[in-house]
Structure formats: structure tokens, C-alpha cells
mmCIF file of the N, C-alpha and C atoms, coordinates in Angstrom:
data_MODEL
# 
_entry.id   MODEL 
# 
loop_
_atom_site.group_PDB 
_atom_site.id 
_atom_site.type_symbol 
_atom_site.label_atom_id 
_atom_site.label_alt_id 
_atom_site.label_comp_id 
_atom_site.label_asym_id 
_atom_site.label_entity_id 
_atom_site.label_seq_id 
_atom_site.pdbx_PDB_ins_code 
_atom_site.Cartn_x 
_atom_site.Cartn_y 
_atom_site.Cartn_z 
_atom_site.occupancy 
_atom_site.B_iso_or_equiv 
_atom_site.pdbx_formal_charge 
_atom_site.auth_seq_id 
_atom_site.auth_comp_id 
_atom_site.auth_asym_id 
_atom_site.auth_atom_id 
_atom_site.pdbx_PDB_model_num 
ATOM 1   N N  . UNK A 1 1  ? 104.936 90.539  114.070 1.00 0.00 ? 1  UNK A N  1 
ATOM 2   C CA . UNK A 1 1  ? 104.785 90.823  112.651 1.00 0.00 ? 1  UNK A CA 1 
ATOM 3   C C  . UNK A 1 1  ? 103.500 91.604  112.406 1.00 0.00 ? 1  UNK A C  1 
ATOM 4   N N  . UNK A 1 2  ? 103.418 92.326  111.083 1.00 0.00 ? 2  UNK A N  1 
ATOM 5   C CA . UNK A 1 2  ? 102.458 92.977  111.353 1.00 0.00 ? 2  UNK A CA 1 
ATOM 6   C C  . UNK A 1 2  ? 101.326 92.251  109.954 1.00 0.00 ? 2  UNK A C  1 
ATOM 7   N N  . UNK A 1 3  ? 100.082 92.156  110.511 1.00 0.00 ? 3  UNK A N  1 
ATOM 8   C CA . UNK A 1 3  ? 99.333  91.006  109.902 1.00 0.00 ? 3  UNK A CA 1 
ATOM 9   C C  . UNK A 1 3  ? 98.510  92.157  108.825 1.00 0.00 ? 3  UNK A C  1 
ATOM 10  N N  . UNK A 1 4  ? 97.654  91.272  107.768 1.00 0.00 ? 4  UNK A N  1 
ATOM 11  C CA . UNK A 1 4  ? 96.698  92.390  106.663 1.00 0.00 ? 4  UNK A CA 1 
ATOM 12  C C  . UNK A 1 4  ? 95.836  93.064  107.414 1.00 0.00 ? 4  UNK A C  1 
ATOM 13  N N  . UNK A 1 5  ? 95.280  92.503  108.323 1.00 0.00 ? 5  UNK A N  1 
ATOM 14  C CA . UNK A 1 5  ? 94.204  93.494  109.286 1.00 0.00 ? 5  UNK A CA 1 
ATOM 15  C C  . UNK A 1 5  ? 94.485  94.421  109.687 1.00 0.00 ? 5  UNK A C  1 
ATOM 16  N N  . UNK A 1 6  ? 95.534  94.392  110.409 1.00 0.00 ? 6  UNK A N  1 
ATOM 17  C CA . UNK A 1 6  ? 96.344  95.505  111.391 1.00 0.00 ? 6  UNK A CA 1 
ATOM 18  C C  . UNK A 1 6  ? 96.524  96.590  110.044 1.00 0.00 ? 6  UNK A C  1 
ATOM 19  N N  . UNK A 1 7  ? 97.356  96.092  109.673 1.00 0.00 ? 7  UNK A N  1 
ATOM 20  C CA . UNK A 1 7  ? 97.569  97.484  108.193 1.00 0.00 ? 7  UNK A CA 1 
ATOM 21  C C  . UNK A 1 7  ? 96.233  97.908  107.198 1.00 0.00 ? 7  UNK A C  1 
ATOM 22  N N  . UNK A 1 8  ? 95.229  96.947  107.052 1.00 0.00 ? 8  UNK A N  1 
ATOM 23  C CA . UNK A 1 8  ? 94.119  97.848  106.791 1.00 0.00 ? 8  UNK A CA 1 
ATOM 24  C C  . UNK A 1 8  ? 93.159  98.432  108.200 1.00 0.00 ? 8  UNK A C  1 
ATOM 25  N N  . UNK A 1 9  ? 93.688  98.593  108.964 1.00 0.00 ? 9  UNK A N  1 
ATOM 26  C CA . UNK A 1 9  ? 93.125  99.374  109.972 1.00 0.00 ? 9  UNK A CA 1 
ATOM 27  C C  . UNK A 1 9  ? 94.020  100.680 110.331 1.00 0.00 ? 9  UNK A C  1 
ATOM 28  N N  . UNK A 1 10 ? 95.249  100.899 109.940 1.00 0.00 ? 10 UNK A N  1 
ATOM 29  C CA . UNK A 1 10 ? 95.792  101.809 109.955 1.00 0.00 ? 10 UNK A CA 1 
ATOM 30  C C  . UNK A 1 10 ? 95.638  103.106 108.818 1.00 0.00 ? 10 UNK A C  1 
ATOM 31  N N  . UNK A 1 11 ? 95.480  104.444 109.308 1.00 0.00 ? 11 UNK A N  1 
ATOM 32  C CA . UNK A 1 11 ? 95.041  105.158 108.007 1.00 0.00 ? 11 UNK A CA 1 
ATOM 33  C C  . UNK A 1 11 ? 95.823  105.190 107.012 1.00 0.00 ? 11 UNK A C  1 
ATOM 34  N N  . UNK A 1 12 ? 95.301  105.962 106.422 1.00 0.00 ? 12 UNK A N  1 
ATOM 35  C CA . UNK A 1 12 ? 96.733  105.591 104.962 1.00 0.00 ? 12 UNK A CA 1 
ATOM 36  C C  . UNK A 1 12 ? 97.430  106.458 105.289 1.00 0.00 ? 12 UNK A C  1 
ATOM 37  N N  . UNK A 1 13 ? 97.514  107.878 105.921 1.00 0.00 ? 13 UNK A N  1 
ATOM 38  C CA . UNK A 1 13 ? 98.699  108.585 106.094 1.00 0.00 ? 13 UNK A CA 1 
ATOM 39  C C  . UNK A 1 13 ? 99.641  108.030 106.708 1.00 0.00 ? 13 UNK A C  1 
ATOM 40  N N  . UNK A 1 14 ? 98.926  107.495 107.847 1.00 0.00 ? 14 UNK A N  1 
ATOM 41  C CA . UNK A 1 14 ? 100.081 106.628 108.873 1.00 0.00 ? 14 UNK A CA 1 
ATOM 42  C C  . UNK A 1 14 ? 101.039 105.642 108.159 1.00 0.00 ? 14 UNK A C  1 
ATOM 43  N N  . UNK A 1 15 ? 99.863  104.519 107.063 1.00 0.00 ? 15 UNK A N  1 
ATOM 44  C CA . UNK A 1 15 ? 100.446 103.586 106.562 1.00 0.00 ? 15 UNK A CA 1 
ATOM 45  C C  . UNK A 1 15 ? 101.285 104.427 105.825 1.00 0.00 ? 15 UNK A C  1 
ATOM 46  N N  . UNK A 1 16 ? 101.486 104.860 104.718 1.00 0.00 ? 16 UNK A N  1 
ATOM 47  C CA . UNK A 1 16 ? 102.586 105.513 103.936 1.00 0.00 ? 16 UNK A CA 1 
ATOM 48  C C  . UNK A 1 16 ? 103.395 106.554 104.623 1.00 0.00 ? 16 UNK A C  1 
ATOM 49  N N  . UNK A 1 17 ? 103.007 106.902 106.097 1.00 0.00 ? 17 UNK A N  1 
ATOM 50  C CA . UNK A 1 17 ? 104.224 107.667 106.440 1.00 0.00 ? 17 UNK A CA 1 
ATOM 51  C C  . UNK A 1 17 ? 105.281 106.546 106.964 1.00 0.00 ? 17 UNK A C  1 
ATOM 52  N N  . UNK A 1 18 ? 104.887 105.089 107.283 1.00 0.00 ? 18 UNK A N  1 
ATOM 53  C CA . UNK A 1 18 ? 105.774 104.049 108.181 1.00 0.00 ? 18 UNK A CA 1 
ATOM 54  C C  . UNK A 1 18 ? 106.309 103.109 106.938 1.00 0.00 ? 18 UNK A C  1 
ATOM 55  N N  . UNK A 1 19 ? 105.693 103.264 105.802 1.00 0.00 ? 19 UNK A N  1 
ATOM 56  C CA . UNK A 1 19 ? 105.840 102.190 104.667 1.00 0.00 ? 19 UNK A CA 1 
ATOM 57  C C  . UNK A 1 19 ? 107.002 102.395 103.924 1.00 0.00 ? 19 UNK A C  1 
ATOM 58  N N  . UNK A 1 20 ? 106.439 103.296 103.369 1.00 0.00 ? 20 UNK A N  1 
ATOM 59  C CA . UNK A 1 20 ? 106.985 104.313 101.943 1.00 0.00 ? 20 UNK A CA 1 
ATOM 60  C C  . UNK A 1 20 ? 107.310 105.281 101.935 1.00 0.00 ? 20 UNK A C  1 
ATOM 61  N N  . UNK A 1 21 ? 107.393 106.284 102.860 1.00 0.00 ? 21 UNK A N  1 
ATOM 62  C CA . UNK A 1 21 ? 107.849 107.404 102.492 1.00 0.00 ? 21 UNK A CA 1 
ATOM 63  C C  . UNK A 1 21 ? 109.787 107.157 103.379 1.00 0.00 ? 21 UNK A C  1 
ATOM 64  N N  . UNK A 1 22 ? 109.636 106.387 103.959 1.00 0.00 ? 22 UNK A N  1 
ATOM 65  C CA . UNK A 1 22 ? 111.143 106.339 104.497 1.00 0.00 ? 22 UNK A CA 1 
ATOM 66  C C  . UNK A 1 22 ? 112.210 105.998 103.331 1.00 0.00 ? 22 UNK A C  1 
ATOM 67  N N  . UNK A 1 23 ? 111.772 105.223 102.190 1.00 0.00 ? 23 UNK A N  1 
ATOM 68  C CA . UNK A 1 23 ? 112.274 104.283 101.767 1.00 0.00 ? 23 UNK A CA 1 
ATOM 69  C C  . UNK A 1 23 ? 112.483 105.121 100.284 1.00 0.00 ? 23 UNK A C  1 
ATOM 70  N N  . UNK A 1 24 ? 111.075 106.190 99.841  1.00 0.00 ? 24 UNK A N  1 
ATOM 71  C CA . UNK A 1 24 ? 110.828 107.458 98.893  1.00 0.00 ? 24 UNK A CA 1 
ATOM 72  C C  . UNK A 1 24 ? 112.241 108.138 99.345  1.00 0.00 ? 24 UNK A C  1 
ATOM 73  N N  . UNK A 1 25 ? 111.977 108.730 100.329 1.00 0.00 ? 25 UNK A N  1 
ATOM 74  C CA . UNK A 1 25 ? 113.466 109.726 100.594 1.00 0.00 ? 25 UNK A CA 1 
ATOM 75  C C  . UNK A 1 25 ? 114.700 109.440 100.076 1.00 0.00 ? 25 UNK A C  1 
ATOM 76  N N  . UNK A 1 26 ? 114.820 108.354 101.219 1.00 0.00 ? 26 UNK A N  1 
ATOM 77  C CA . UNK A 1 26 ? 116.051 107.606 100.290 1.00 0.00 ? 26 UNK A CA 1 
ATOM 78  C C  . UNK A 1 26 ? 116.594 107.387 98.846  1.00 0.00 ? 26 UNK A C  1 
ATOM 79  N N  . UNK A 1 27 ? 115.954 107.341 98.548  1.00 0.00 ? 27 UNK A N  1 
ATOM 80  C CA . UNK A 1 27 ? 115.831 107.147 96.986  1.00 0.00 ? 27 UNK A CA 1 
ATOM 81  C C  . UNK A 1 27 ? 115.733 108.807 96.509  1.00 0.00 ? 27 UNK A C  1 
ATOM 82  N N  . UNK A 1 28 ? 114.955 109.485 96.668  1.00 0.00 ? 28 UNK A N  1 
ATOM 83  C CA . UNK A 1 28 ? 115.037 111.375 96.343  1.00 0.00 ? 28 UNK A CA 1 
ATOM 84  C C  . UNK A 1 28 ? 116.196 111.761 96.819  1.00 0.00 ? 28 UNK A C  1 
ATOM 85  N N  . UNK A 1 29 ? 117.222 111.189 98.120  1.00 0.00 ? 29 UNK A N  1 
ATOM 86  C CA . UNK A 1 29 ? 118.544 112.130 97.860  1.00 0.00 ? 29 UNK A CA 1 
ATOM 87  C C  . UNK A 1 29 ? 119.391 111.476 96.955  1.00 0.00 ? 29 UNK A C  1 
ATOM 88  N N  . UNK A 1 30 ? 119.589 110.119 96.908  1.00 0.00 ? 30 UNK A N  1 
ATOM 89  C CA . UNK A 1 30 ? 120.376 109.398 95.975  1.00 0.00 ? 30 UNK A CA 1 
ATOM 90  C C  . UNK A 1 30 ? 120.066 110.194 94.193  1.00 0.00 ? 30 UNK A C  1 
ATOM 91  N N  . UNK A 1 31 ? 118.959 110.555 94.261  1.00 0.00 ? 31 UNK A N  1 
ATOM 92  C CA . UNK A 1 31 ? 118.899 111.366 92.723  1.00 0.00 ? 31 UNK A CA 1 
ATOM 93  C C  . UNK A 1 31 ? 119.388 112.671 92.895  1.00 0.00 ? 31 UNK A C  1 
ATOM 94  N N  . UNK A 1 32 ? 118.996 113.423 94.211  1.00 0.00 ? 32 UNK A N  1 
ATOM 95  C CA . UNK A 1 32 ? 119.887 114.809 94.471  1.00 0.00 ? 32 UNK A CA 1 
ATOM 96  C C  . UNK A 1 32 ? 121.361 114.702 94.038  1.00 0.00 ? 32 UNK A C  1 
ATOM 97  N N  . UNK A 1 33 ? 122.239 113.614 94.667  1.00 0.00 ? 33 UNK A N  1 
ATOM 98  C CA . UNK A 1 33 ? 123.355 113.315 94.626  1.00 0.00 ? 33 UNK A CA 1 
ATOM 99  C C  . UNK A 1 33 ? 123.787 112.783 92.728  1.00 0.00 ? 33 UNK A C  1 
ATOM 100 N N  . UNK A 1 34 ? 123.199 112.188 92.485  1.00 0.00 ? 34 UNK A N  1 
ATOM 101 C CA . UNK A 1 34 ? 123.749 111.422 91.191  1.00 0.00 ? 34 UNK A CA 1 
ATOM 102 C C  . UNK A 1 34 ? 122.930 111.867 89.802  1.00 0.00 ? 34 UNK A C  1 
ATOM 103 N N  . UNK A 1 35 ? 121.972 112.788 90.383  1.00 0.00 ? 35 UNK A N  1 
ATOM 104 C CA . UNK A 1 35 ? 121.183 113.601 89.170  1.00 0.00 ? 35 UNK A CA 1 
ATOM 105 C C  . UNK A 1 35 ? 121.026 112.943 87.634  1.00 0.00 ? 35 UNK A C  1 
ATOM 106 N N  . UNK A 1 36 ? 120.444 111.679 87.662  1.00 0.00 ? 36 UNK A N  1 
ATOM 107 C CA . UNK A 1 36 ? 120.574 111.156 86.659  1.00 0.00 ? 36 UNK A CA 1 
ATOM 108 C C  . UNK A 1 36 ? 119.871 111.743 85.501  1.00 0.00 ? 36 UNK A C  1 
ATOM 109 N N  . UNK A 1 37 ? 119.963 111.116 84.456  1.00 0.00 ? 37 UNK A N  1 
ATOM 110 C CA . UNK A 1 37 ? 119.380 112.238 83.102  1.00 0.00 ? 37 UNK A CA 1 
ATOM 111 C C  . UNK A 1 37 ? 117.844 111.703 83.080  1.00 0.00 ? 37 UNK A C  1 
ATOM 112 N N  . UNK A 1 38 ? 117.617 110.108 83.481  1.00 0.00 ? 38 UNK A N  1 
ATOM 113 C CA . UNK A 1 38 ? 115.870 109.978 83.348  1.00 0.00 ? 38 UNK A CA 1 
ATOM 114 C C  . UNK A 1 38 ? 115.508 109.642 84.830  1.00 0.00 ? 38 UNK A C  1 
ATOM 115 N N  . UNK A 1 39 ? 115.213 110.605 85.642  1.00 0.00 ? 39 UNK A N  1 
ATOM 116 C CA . UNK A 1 39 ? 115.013 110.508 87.123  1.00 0.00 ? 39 UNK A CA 1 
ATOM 117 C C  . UNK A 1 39 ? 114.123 109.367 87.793  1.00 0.00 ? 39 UNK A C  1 
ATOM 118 N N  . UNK A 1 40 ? 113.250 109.288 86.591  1.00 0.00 ? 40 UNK A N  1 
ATOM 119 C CA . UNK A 1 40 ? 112.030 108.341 87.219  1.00 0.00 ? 40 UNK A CA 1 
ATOM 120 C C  . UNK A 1 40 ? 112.297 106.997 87.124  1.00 0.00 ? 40 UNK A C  1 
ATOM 121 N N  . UNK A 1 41 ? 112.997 106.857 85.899  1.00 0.00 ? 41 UNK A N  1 
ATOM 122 C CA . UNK A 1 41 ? 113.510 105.539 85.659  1.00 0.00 ? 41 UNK A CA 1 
ATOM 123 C C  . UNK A 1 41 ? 114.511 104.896 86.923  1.00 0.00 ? 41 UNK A C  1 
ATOM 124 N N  . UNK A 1 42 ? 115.282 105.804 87.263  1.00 0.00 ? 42 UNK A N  1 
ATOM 125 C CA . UNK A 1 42 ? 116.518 105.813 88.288  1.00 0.00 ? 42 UNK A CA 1 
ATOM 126 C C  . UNK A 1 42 ? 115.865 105.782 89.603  1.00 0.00 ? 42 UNK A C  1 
ATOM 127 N N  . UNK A 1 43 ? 114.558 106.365 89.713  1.00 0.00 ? 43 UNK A N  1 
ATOM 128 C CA . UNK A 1 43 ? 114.171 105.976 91.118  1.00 0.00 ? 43 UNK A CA 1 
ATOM 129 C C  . UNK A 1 43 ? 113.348 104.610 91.316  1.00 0.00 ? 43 UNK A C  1 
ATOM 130 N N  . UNK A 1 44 ? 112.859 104.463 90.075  1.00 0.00 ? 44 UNK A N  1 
ATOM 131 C CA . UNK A 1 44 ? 111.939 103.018 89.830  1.00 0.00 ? 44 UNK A CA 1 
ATOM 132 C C  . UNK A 1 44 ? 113.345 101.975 90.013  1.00 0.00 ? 44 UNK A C  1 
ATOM 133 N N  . UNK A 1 45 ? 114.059 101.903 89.330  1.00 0.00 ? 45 UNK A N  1 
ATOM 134 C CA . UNK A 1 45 ? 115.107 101.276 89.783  1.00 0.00 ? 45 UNK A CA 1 
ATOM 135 C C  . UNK A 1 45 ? 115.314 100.643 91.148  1.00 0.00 ? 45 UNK A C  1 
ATOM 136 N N  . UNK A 1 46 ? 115.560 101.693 92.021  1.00 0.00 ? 46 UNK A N  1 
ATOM 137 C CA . UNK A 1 46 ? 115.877 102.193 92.932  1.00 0.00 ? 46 UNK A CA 1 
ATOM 138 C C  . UNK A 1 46 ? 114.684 101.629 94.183  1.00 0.00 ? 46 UNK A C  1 
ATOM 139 N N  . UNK A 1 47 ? 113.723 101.793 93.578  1.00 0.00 ? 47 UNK A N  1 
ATOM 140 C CA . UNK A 1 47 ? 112.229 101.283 94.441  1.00 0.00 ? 47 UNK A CA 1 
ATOM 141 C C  . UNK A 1 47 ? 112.737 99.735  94.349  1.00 0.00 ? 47 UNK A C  1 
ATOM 142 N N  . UNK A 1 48 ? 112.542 99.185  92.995  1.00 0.00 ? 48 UNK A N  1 
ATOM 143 C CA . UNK A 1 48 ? 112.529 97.798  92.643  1.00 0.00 ? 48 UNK A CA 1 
ATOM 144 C C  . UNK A 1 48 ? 113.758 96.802  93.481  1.00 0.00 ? 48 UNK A C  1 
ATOM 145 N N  . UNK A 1 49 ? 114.552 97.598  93.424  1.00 0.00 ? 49 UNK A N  1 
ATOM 146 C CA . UNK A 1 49 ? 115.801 97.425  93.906  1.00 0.00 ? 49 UNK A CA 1 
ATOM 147 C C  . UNK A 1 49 ? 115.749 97.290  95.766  1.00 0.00 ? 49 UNK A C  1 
ATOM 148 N N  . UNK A 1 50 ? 115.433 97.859  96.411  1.00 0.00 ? 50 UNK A N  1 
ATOM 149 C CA . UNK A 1 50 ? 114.759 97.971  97.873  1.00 0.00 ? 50 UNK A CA 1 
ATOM 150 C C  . UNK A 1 50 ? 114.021 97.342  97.974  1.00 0.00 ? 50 UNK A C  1 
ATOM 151 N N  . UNK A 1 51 ? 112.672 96.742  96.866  1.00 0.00 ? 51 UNK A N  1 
ATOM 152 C CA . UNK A 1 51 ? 111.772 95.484  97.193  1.00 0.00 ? 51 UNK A CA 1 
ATOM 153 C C  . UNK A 1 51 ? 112.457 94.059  97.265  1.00 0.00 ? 51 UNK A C  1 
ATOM 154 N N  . UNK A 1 52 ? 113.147 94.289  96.911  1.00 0.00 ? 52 UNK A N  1 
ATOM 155 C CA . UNK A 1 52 ? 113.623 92.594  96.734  1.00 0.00 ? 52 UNK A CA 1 
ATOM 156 C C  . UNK A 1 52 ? 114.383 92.439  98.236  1.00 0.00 ? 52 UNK A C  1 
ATOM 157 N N  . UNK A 1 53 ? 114.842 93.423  99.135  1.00 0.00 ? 53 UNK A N  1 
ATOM 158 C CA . UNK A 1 53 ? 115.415 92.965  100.066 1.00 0.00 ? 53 UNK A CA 1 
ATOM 159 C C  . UNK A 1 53 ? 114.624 92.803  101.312 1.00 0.00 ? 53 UNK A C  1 
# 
């Protein structure tokens, strides 16, 4: 598992390239695809929605 130390010792590019940006994408083609009318709302959704699992 990966502990608070370990991840504040990692830079932040690293951390948000292994964190968040996999999980960002995902969520940016699902709006490519379904082009909703309030995008941000639909990706916040979409974030919120991926945290819980």
C-alpha cells in the first residue's frame, strides 16, 4: 500500500501523473462522447462518482 510519506515524497508531477490524470482523461473522453451542455458540472459528477469507488 502506498503510505502518506511515500506520496509526499513523490513530486507532484509524478504524483498527479499516477493519481489523477488517468482518471481526468477518462472523464474528458466521456464529455467528448456525450458533450453535455454544462461540462464541468458533468465532469465533477463524474470525478465524485470515481471517488466513491
Amino acid at each position: 500500500t502506498v503510505t502518506n510519506s511515500h506520496v509526499a515524497s513523490i513530486a507532484p508531477r509524478a504524483y498527479l501523473d499516477d493519481s489523477v490524470v488517468p482518471v481526468l482523461l477518462e472523464g474528458m473522453k466521456l464529455l467528448v462522447i456525450e458533450r453535455p451542455t454544462d461540462p464541468l458540472e458533468f465532469l465533477g459528477k463524474y470525478l465524485l462518482e470515481r471517488s466513491q469507488k
